[in-house]
VEXKE-902800 format. One record per atom (N, C-alpha, C): residue in three letters; x, y, z. Coordinates in steps of 0.02 Angstrom, whole numbers, plus 50000, padded with zeros to 5 digits. Layout:
// residues N
ALAXYZ;...
END
This chain:
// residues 243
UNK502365028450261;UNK501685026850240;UNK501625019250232;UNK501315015150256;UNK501275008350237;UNK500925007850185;UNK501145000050161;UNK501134999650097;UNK500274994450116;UNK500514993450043;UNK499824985450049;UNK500104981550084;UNK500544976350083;UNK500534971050116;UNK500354971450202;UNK500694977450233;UNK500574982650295;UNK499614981950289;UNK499454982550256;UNK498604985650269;UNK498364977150280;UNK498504974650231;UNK498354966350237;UNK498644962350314;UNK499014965450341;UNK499364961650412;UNK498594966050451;UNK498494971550455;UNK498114974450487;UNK497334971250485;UNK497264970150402;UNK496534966750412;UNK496464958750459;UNK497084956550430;UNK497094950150480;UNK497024951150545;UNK497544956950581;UNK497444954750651;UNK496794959150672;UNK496294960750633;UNK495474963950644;UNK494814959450629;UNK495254952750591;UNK494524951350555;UNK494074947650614;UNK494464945950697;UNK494034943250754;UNK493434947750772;UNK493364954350736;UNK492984958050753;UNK492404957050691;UNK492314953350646;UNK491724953250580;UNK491334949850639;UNK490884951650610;UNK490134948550650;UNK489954950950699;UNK490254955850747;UNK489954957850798;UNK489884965850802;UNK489584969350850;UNK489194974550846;UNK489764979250873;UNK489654985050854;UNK489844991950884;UNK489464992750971;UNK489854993051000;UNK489594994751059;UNK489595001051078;UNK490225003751069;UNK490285011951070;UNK490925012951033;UNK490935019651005;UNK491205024050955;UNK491525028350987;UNK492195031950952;UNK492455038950980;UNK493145041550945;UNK493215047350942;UNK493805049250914;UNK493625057450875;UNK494075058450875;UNK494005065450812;UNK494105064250750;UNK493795061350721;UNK493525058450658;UNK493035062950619;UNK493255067950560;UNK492525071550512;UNK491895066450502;UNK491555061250550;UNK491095058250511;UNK490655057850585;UNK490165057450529;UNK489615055150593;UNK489595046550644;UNK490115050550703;UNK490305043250722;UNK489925040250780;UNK489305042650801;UNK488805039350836;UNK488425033750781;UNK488275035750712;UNK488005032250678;UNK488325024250680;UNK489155024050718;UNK489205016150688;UNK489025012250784;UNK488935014950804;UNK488745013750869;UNK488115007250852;UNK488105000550880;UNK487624995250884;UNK487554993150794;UNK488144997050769;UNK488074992350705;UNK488504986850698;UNK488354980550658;UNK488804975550648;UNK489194976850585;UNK489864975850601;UNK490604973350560;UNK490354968550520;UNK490114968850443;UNK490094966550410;UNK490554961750385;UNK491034964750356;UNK491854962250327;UNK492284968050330;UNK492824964150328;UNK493454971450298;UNK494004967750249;UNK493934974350202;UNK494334974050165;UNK494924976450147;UNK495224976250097;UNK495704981950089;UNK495874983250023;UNK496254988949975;UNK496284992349937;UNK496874995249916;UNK497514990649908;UNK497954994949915;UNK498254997649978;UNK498255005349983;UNK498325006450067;UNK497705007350092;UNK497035007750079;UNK496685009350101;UNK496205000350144;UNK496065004550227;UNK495884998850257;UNK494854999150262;UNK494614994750244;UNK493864996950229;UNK493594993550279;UNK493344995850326;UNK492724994650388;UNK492084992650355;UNK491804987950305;UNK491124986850306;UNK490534986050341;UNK490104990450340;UNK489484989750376;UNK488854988450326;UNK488424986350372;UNK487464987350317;UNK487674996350298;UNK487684995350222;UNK487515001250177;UNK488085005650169;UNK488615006850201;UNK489305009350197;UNK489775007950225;UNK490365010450204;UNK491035009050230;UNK491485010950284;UNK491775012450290;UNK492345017550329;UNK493025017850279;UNK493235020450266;UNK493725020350222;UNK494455023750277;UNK494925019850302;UNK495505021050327;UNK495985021150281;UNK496445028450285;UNK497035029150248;UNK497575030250318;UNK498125027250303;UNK498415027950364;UNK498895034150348;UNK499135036050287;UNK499415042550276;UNK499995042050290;UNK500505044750305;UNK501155044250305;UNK501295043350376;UNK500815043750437;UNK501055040450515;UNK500625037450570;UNK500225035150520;UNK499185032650548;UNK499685028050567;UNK499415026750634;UNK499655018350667;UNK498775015650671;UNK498765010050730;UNK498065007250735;UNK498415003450814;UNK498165001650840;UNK497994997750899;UNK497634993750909;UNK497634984950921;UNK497064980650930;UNK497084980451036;UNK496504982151037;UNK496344978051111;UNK496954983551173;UNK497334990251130;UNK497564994151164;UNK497634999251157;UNK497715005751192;UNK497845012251145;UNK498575014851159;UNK498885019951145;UNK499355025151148;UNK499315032851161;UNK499655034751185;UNK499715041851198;UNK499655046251124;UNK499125048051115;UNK498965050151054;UNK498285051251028;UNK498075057051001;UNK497345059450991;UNK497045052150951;UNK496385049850994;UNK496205046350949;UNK495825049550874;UNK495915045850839;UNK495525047950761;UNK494945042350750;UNK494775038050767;UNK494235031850775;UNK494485028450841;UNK493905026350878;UNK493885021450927;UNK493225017050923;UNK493415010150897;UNK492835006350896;UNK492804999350941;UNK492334997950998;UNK492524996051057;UNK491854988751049;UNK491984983251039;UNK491494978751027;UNK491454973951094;UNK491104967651116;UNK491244966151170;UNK491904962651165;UNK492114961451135;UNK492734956151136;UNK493584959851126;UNK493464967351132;UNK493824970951120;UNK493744977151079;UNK494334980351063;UNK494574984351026;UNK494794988750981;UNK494634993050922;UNK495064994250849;UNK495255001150870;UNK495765003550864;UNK496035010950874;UNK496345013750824;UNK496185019450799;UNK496675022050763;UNK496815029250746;UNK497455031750755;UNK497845034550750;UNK497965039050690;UNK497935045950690;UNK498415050250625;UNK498055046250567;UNK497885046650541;UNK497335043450478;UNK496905047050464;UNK496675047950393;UNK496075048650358;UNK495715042450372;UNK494985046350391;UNK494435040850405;UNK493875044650345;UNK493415042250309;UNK492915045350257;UNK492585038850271;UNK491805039250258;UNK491395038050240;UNK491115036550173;UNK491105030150156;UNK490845026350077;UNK490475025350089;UNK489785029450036;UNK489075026350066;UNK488885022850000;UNK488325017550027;UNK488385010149982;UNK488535005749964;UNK488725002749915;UNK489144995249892;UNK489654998449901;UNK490174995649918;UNK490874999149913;UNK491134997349846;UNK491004991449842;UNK491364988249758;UNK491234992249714;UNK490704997749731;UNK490555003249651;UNK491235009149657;UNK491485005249720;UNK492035013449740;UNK492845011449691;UNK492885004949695;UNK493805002849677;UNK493664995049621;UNK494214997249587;UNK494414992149524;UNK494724988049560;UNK494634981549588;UNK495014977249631;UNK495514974049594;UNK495364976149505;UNK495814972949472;UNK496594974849463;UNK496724981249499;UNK497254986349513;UNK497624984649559;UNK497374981649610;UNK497754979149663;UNK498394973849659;UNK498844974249674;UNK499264968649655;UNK499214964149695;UNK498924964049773;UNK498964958749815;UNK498184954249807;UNK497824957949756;UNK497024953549758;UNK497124948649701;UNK496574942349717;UNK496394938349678;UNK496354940749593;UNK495974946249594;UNK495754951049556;UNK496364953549503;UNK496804954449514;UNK497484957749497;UNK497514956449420;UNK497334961049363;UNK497364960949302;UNK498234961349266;UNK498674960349244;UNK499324960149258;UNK499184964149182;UNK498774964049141;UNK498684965649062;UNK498514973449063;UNK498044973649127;UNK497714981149113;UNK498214985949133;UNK498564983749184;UNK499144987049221;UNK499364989149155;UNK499724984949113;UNK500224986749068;UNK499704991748987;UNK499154991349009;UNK498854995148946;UNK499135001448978;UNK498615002649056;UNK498605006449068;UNK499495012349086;UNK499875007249092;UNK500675010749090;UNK500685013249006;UNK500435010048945;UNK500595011648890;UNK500155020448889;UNK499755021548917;UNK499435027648913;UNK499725032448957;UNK500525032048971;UNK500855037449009;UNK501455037148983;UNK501685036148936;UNK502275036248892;UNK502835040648915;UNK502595045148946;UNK503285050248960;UNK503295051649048;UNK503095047049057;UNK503075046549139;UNK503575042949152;UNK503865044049193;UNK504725042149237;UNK504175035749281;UNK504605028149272;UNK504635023949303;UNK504415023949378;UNK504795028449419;UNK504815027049467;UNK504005031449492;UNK503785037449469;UNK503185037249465;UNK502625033349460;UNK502835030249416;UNK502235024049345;UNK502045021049429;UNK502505019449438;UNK502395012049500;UNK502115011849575;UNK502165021149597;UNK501735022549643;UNK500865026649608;UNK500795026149575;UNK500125025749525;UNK499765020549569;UNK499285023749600;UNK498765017249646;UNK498325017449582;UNK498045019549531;UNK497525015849501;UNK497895010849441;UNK498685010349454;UNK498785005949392;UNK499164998749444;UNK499705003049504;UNK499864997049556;UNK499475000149622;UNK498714998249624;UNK498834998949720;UNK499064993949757;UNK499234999149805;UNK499684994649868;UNK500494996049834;UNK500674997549792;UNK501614998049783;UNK501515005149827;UNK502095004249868;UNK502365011149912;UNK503095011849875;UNK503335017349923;UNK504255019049905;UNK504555011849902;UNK504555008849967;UNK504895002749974;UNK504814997449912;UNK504454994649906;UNK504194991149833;UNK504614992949771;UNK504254999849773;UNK504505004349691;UNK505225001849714;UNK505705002449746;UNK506395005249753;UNK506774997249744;UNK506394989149782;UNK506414983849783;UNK506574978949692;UNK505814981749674;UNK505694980249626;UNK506264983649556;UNK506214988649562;UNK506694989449493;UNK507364988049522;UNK507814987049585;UNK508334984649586;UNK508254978449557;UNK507854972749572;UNK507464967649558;UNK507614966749487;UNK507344971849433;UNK507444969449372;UNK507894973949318;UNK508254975649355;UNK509094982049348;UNK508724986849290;UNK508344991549311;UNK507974997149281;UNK508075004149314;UNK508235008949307;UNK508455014849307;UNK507695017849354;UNK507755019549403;UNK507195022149406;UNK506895029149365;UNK507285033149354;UNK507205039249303;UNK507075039149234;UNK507125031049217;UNK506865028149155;UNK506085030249121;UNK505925032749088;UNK505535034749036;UNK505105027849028;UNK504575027249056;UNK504135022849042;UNK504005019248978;UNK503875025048935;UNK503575023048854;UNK504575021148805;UNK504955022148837;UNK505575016848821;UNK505895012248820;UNK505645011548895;UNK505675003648937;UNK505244997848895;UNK505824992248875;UNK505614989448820;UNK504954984948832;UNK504424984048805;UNK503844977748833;UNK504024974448886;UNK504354968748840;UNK504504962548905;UNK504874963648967;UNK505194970248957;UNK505554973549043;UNK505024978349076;UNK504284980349041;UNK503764980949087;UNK503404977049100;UNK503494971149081;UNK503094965549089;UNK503474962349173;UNK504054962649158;UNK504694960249197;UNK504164965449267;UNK504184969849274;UNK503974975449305;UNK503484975449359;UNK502954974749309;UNK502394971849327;UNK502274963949363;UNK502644960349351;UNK502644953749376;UNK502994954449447;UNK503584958849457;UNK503774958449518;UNK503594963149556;UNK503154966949536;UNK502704973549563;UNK502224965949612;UNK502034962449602;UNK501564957949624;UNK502114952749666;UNK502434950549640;UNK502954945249685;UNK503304947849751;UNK503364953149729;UNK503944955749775;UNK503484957449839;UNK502644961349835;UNK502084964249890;UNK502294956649907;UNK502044951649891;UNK501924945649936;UNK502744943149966;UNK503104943249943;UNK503774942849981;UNK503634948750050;UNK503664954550034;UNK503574958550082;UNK503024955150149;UNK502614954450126;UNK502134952550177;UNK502384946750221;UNK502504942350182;UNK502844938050222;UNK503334937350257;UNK503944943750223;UNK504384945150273;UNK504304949550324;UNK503804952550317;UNK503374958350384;UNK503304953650436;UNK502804948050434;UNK502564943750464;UNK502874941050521;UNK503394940950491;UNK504114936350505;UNK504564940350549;UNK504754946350547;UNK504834953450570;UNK505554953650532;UNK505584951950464;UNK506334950050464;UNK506284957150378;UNK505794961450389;UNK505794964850307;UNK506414967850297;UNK506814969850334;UNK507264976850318;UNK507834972550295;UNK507874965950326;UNK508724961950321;UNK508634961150266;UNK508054958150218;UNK507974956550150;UNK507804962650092;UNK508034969750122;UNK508214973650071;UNK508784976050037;UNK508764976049954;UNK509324976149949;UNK509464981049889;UNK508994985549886;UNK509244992849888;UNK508854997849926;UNK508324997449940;UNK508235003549982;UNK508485004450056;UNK508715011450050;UNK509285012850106;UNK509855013050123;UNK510095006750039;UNK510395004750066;UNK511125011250014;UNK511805007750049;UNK512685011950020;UNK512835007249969;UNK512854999849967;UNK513184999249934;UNK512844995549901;UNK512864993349831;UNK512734989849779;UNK512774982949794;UNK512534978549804;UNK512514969449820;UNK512964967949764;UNK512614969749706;UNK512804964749641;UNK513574968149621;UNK513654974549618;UNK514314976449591;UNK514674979749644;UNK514724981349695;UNK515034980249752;UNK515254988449733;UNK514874993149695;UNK514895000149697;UNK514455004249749;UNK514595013349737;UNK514085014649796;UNK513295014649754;UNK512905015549810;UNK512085017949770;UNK512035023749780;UNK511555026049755;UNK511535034449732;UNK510595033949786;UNK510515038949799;UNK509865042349822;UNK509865049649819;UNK509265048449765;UNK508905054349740;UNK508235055949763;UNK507885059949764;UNK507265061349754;UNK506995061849679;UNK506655056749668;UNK506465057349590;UNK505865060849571;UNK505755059249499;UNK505025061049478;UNK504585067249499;UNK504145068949492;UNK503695072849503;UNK503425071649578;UNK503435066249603;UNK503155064849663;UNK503815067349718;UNK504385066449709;UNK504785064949753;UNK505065063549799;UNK504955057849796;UNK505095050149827;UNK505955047749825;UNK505975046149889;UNK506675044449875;UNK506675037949849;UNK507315038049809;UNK507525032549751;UNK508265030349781;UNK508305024449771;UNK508875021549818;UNK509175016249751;UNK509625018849703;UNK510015013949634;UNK510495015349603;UNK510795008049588;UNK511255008449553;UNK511605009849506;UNK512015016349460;UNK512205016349406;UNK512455012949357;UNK512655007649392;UNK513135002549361;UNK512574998549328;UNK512194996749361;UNK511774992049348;UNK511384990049324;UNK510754994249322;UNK510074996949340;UNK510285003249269;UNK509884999749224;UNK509955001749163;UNK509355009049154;UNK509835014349123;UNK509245021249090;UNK508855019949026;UNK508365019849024;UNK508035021248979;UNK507825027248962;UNK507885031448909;UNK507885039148885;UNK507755039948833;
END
């Protein structure tokens, strides 16, 4: 499933398309997709994982889901789910939820949730973690209304990051090590992005996936944690329980 920083590479290589018109539409998409036909690309945004097509009066709301790809200016062997064809090219996409936001979109998302926006409240995050007290960590952190945009990769980054147990008990985990949390919940998306960019993300991980421990030169353990279950890629040695 891509994460945020993934949705943010995507809006970049789309935004040559703001300002100009729909020429023609297509795909097996639940929405009425003649309607975006001769409309203009307002802006696009994004949400976490979610990629937003702005038009006059609604959105498009793209979830790429656990194997949505997209295509600029080409397609693939594969049912389209949107095809939006302007004169200057291209947008394709793939295996995705596509929905329809009708209106302001801003009445739809707390931009202050996001860890990669301007917007990014670092305070509310942590109220809002204090109102799940018995929620396992590694949960807390794929929570899109408290981190959107953290995926597996992130979650798994980040608490190696600040040697936290992923099975750790939220409401135990002391303040300033959810504070710790929260700060690299945000540092780490923009490291990511930039190492996406770069094509260099996987060399700079250093626990997910991974056997052996960097710091104590033990093995790592992978579990499926939490309620969600998500694989968890950490160290015992290290990477402290909270219980």
């Amino acid at each position: 499933m891509p994460e945020g920083p993934s949705i943010l590479i995507a809006k970049a290589q789309m935004t040559e398309f703001i300002g100009h018109k729909v020429i023609t539409a297509a795909g097996n998409a639940k929405i009425d997709i003649p309607r975006l036909e001769n409309k203009k690309l307002e802006d696009i945004k994004t949400w976490g994982k979610h990629l937003l097509l702005c038009f006059d009066g609604f959105t498009i709301r793209i979830h790429f889901l656990l194997f949505g790809t997209y295509r600029i200016n080409e397609t693939k062997e594969a049912k389209l789910r949107l095809g939006l064809t302007f004169a200057t090219g291209a947008i394709n996409i793939y295996t995705a939820s596509v929905k329809v936001l009708e209106g302001n979109v801003n009445s739809y998302y707390d931009w202050s949730a996001d860890v990669m926006q301007e917007e990014w409240d670092e305070k509310s995050a942590l109220k809002k973690l204090s109102n799940k007290p018995n929620m396992l960590i590694c949960d807390a952190l794929l929570e899109q209304d408290i981190f959107s945009g953290v995926g597996n990769i992130i979650k798994n980054e980040v608490l190696y990051r600040v040697y936290v147990h992923p099975e750790s008990i939220t409401g135990q985990i002391p303040p300033d090590k959810l504070r710790q949390i929260a700060e690299e919940a945000r540092v780490y998306s923009f490291d990511f992005l930039r190492w996406k960019n770069e094509g260099t993300l996987k060399k700079h991980w250093l626990a997910h996936t991974k056997k052996i421990c960097k710091r104590c030169d033990l093995p790592m353990h992978k579990h499926y944690t939490g309620t969600k279950k998500r694989r968890s890629f950490f160290c015992t040695n290290c990477q402290k329980l909270y219980i």
